[in-house]
C-alpha positions in Angstrom: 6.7 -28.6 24.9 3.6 -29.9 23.0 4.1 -31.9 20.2 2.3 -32.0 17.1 1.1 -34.8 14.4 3.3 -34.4 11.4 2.4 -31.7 8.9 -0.4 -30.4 11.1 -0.5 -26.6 11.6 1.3 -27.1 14.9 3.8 -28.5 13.7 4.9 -26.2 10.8 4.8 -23.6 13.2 6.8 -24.8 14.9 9.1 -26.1 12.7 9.2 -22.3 11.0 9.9 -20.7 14.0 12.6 -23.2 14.6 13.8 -22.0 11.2 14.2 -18.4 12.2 15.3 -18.6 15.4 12.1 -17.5 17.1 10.7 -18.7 20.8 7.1 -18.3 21.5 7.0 -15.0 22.9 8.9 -13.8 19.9 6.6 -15.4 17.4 3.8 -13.8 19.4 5.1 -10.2 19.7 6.0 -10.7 16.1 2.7 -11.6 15.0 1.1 -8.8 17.1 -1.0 -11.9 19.0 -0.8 -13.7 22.1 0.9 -16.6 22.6 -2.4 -17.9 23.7 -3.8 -17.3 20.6 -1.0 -19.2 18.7 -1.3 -22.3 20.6 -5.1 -22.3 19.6 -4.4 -22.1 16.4 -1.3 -24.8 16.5 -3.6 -27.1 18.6 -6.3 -27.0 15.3 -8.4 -24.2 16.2 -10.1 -21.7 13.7 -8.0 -18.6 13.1 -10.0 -15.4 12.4 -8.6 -13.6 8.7 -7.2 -11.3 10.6 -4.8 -13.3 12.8 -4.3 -15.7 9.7 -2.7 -13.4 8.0 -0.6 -11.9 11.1 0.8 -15.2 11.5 1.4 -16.2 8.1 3.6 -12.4 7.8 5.3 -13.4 11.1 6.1 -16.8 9.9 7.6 -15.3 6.6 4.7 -17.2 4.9 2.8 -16.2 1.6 -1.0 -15.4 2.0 -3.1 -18.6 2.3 0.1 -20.5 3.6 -2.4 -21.6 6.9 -4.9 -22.6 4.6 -3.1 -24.8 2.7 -1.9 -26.5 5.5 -5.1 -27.4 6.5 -6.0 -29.0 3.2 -3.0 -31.1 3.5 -0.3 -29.1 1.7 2.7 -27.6 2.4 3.0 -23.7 3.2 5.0 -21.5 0.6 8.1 -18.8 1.8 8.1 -15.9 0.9 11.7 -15.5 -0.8 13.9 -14.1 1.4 16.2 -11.3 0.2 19.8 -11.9 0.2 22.0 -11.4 2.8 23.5 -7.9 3.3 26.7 -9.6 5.4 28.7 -11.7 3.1 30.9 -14.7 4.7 33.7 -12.2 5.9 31.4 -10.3 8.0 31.6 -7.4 5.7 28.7 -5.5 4.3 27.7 -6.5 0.7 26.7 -2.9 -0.6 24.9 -4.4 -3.5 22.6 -5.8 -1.6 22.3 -3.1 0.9 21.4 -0.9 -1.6 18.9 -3.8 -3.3 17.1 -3.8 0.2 17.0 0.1 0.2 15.5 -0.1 -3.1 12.4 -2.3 -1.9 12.4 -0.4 0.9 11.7 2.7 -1.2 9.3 1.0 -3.6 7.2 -0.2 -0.7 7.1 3.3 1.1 5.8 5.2 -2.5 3.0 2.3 -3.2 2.0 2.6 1.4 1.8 6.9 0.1 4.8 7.9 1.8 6.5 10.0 -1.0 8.9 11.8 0.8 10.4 9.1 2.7 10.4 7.0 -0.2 12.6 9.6 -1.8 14.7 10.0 1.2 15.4 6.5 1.4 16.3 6.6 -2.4 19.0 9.4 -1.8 20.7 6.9 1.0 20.5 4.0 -1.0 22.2 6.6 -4.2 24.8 7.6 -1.6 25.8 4.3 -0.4 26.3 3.1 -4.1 27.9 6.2 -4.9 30.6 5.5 -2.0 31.0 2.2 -2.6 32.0 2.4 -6.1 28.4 0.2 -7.2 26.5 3.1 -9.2 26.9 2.1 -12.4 26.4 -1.3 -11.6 22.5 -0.5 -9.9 21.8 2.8 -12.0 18.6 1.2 -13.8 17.6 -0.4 -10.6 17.6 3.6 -8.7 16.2 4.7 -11.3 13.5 2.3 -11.8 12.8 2.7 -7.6 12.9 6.4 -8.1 9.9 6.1 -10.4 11.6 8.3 -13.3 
């Protein structure tokens, strides 16, 4: 394993994909590149746009994240949502339903209507059976656009 001069590109990456659990080959089918690719980059080569930004979204980084590495700053998270399994292993429908919600948001603003709304009626159903309706009403309706 190559290592990396502290706070380089090379090694946040891999310090981030330590953080999530990710080997190489995961990071790479992740980030739709090749692993060759991503060693480049870690090593200090120039990154097209493109492949910037395919990292940074496979590294659960915010846009610019590489960037600001290489001017000598630190690379910002995106916020992670919370965790649908509480502590007991069961499912935290609150946050289910939360996750369904962005789900749906993001599929009306990519066009996709229909699913949008299908993924609504799931998310309506799950809070409905697991007596959280009243407590997420604003946020379904807020997701459904009404």
């Amino acid at each position: 394993m190559v290592e990396y001069p502290e706070q380089s590109l090379g090694w946040w990456i891999d310090k981030r994909r330590s953080q999530l659990g990710l080997t190489l080959v995961e990071l790479a089918d992740a980030a739709g590149m090749s692993r060759e690719t991503i060693r480049a980059a870690a090593a200090g080569r120039r990154l097209r746009p493109t492949n910037k930004r395919l990292l940074e979204d496979a590294l659960r980084w915010e846009p610019g994240s590489v960037d600001a590495i290489k001017r000598g700053n630190e690379p910002t998270s995106i916020a992670e949502p919370a965790p649908i399994r509480r502590p007991d292993g069961r499912t935290d429908a609150i946050a289910a339903v939360r996750a369904l919600l962005d789900l749906a948001v993001s599929l009306r603003e990519a066009g996709d209507d229909a699913e949008a709304e299908s993924t609504i009626e799931t998310a309506t159903t799950i809070a409905r059976r697991r007596g959280v309706l009243p407590q997420l009403a604003d946020e379904i309706t807020a997701a459904s656009g009404r």
